[in-house]
C-alpha positions in Angstrom: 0.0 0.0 0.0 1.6 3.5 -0.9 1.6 6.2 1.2 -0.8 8.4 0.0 -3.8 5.4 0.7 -2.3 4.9 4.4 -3.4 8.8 4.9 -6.7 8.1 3.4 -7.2 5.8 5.3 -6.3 7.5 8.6 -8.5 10.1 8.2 -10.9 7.0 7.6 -10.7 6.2 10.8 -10.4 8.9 12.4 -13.8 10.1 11.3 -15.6 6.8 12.1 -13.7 6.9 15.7 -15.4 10.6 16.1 -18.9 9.8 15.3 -19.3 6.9 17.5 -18.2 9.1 20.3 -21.0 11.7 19.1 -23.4 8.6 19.1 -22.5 7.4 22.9 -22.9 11.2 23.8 -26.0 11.8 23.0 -27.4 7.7 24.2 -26.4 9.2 27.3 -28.2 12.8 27.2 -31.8 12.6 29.1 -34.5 12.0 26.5 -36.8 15.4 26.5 -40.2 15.3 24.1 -41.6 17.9 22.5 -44.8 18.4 23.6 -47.7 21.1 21.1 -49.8 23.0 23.1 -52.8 23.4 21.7 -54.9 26.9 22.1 -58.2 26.2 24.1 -61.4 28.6 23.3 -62.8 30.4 26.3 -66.2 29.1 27.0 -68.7 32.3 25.6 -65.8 34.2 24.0 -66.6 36.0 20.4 -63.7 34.2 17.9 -64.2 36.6 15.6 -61.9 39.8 15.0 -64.3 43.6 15.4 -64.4 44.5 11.8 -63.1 48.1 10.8 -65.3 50.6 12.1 -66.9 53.4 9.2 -66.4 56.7 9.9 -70.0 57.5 8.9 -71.1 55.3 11.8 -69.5 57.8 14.4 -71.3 61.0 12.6 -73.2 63.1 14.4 -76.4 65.1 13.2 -78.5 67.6 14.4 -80.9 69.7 13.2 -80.0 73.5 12.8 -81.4 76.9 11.6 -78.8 78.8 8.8 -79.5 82.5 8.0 -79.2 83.3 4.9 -79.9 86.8 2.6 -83.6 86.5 1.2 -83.7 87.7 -2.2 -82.2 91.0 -3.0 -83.9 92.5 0.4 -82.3 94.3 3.4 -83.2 91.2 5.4 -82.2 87.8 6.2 -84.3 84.2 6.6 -83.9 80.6 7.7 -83.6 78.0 6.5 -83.5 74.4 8.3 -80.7 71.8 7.4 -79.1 69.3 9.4 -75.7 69.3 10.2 -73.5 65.8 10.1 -69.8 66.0 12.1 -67.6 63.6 13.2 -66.6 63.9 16.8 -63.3 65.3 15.8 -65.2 68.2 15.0 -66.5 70.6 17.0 -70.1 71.5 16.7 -70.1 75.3 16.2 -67.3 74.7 13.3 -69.7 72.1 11.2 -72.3 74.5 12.1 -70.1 77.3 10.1 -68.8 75.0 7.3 -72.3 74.5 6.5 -73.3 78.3 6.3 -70.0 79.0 3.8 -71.4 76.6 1.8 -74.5 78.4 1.2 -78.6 77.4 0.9 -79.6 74.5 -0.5 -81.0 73.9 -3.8 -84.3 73.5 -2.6 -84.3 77.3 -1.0 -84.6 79.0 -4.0 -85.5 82.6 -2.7 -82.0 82.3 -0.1 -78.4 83.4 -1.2 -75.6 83.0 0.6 -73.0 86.1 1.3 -69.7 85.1 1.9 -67.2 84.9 -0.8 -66.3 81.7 -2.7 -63.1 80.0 -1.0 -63.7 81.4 3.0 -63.1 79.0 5.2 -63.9 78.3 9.2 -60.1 77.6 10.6 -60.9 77.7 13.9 -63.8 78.2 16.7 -62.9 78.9 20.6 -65.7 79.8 23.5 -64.5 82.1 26.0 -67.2 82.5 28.7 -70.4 83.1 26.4 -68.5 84.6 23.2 -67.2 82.6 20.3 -63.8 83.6 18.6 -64.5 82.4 15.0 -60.9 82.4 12.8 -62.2 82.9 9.3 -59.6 82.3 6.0 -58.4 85.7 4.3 -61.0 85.2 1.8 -63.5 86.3 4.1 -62.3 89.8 2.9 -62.8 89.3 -0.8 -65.5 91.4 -2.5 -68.2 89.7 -4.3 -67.8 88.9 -7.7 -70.7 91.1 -8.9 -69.4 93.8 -6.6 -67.6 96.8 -8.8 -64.5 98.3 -8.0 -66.0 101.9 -8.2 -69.0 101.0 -6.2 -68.7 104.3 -4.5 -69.3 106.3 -7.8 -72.5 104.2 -8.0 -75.8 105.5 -5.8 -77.2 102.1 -5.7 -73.9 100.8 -4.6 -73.0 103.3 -1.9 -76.3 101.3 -0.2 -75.4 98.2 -1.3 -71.9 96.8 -0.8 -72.1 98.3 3.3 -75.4 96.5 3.6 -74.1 93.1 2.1 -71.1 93.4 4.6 -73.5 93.9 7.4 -75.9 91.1 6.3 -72.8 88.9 5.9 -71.8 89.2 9.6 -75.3 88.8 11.0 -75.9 85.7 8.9 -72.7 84.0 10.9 -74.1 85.8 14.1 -77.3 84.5 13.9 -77.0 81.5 12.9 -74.0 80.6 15.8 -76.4 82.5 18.2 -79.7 80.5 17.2 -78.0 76.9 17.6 -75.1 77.4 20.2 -75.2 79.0 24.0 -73.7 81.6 22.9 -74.2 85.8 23.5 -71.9 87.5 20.9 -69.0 86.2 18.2 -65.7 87.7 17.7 -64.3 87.8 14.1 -60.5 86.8 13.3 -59.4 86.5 9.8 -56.4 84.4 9.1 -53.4 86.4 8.5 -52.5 83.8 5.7 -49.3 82.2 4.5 -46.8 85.5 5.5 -48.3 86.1 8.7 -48.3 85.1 12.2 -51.6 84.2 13.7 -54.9 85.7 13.3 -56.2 89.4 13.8 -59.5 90.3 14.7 -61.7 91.6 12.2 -61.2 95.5 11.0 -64.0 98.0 11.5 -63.7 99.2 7.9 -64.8 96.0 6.9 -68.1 97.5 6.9 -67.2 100.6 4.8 -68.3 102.9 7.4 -65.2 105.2 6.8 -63.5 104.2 9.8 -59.7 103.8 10.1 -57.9 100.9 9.7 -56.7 100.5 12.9 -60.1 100.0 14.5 -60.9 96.5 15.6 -64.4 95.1 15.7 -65.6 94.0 18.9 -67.5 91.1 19.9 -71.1 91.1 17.6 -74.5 90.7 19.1 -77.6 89.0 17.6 -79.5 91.8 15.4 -83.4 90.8 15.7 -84.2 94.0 12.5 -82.6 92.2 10.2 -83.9 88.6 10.9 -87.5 87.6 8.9 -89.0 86.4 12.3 -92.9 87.0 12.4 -93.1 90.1 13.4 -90.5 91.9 10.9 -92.3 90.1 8.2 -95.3 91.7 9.2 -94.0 95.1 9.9 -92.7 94.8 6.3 -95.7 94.1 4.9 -97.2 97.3 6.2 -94.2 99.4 5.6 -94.2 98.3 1.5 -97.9 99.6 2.0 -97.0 102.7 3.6 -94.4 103.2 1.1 -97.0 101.9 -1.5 -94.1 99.9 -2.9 -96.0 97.4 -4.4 -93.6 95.2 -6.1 -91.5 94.6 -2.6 -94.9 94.0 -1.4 -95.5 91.2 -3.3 -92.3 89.1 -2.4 -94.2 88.7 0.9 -97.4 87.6 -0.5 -98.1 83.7 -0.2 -98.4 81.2 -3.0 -101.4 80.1 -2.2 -104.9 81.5 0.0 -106.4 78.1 1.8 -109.4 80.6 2.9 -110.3 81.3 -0.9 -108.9 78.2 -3.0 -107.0 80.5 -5.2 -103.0 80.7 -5.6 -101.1 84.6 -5.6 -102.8 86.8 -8.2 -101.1 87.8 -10.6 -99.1 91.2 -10.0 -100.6 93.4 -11.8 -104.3 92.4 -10.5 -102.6 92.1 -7.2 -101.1 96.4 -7.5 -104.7 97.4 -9.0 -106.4 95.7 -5.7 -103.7 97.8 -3.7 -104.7 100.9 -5.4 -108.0 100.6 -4.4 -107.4 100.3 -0.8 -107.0 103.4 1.4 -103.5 104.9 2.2 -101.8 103.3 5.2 -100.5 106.3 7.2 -99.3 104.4 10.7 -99.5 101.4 12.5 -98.7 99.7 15.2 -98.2 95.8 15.6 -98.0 93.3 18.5 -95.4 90.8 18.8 -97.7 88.2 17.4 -98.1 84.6 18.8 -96.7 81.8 16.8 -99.1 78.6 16.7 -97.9 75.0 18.1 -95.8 73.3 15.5 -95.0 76.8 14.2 -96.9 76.5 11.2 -99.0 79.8 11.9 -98.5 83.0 13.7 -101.5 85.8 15.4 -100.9 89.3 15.5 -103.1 92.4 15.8 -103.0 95.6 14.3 -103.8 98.9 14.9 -103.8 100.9 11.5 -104.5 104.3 10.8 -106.0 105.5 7.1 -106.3 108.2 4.8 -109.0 107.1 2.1 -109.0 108.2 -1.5 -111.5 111.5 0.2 -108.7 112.6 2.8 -110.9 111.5 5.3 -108.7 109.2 8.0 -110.0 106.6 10.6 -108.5 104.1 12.7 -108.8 100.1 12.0 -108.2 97.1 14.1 -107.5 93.6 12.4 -106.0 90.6 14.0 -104.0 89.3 10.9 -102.3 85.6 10.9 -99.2 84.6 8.6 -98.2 81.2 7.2 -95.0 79.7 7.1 -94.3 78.6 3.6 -91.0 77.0 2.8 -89.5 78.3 6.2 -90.0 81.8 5.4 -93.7 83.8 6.6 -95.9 85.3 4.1 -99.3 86.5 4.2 -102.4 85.7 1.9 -104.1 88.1 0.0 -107.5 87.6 1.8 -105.6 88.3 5.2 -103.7 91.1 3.7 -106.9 93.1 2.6 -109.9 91.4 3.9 -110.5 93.6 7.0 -111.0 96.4 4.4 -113.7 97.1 1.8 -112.6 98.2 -1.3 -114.6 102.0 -2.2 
């Protein structure tokens, strides 16, 4: 045998010699088993995982009342929505979100006043006022709104009056649904600017200077379409004979006579006829259970087409149609004979 087998076989050996040692190692090693535990079911225990939870099942709605501009008038009127939030949310800031976004479809005779883009950033109660951080949009003018409103009569009326109606729409609406007293405007001092600064007196295009700051705005009842400035309305357009305005207040439809509105021009040439309102007076009226109907009376005093004047009592009742009060024709004229 040459020399290189003999080392192949020593290493032979040498390998078998290791491996029974290995083997004689481990016969002597205590024998441990390997027991599986098996998971056991709690007796009444749900086995199945919660499925994911939709946000819309942690909504939150309530019914609200919005203020919005009625028409082209110097007045504003409800309108009834319901608000949806998360909990995330606070209420008063769903409450606003819904107001930027103006009536809905269905409230024809409604427009909304802020401009397009405003946004609510922020809403904090101290004691009973509301700090209400508005987005610098809040300052745009409205797109019908002309630069050199001031050279325009009409204007000079207009654009301060739709600044003012725009406040008291957020006013009233946060003061109708929240418990709340006043509301304090900040406008967001956008991208360049630290924090927020309340809103500007000027706003209003009253001529005052720039660095005036508004304070904390109250609830204003004259501009609101409640019962009672419906009414007072009414009788003013008669006063005024301003027929036309009149007739926005006039209801669709007369359940006493069957008939719907007249048309306009038989409804002026009934007005005509009538005698001259000169003053009135009105009570604060009494709005009916389910708030379909409100009782006032009225004490009216004439000038007929002789220049003779007398004094007339009525107890008048408006109807709510569509959220908004109007009057019939036969309660508008029907405790008067035409001459």
């Amino acid at each position: 045998m040459d020399t290189k087998n003999k080392k192949r076989l020593s290493c032979l050996s040498a390998a078998l010699l290791l491996a029974c040692a290995l083997l004689a190692l481990t016969a002597c090693a205590p024998h441990r088993s390997v027991t599986l535990v098996e998971a056991t079911l709690v007796p009444g225990a749900n086995t199945l995982l919660p499925e994911a939870v939709d946000d819309s099942a942690l909504r939150q709605s309530a019914a609200a009342t919005l203020w919005f501009r009625y028409r082209e008038e110097p007045l504003l009127a409800p309108e009834t929505r319901t608000v949806t939030r998360l909990p995330s949310q606070s209420y008063e800031t769903a409450l606003i979100t819904e107001l930027l976004s103006g009536p809905a479809a269905r409230s024809s005779e409604l427009t909304g006043l802020f401009p397009a883009g405003t946004r609510v950033l922020s809403t904090v109660t101290q004691g009973r006022t509301l700090f209400v951080t508005l987005s610098a949009e809040a300052l745009n003018p409205l797109p019908d709104e002309p630069v050199d409103w001031q050279e325009d009569d009409a204007w000079r009326v207009e654009a301060p009056l739709r600044r003012r109606l725009t406040m008291q729409s957020l006013v009233a609406t946060l003061t109708e649904n929240c418990e709340i007293d006043n509301v304090q405007v900040l406008i967001s001092g956008g991208d360049n600017t630290l924090g927020s600064l309340r809103l500007r007196q000027n706003y209003f295009l009253d001529d005052s200077e720039d660095s005036v700051l508004t304070q904390p705005m109250a609830r204003d009842e004259s501009l609101l379409l409640t019962g009672p400035v419906t009414l007072r309305t009414v009788f003013a357009c008669w006063q005024r004979r301003d027929w036309a305005r009149l007739y926005l207040y006039l209801a669709s439809g007369d359940a006493a006579t069957g008939l719907g509105r007249p048309v306009y021009q038989d409804f002026v040439t009934t007005m005509e006829a009538l005698p001259q309102v000169i003053a009135f007076t009105l009570s604060d009226g009494f709005v009916r259970q389910g708030g379909d109907s409100a009782t006032f009376t009225a004490d009216v005093q004439l000038r007929d087409a002789a220049g003779e004047t007398r004094r007339n009592g009525a107890v008048l009742r408006l109807k709510r149609e569509s959220g908004l009060w109007k009057i019939t024709q036969s309660q508008l004229t029907g405790w008067l004979e035409v001459e």
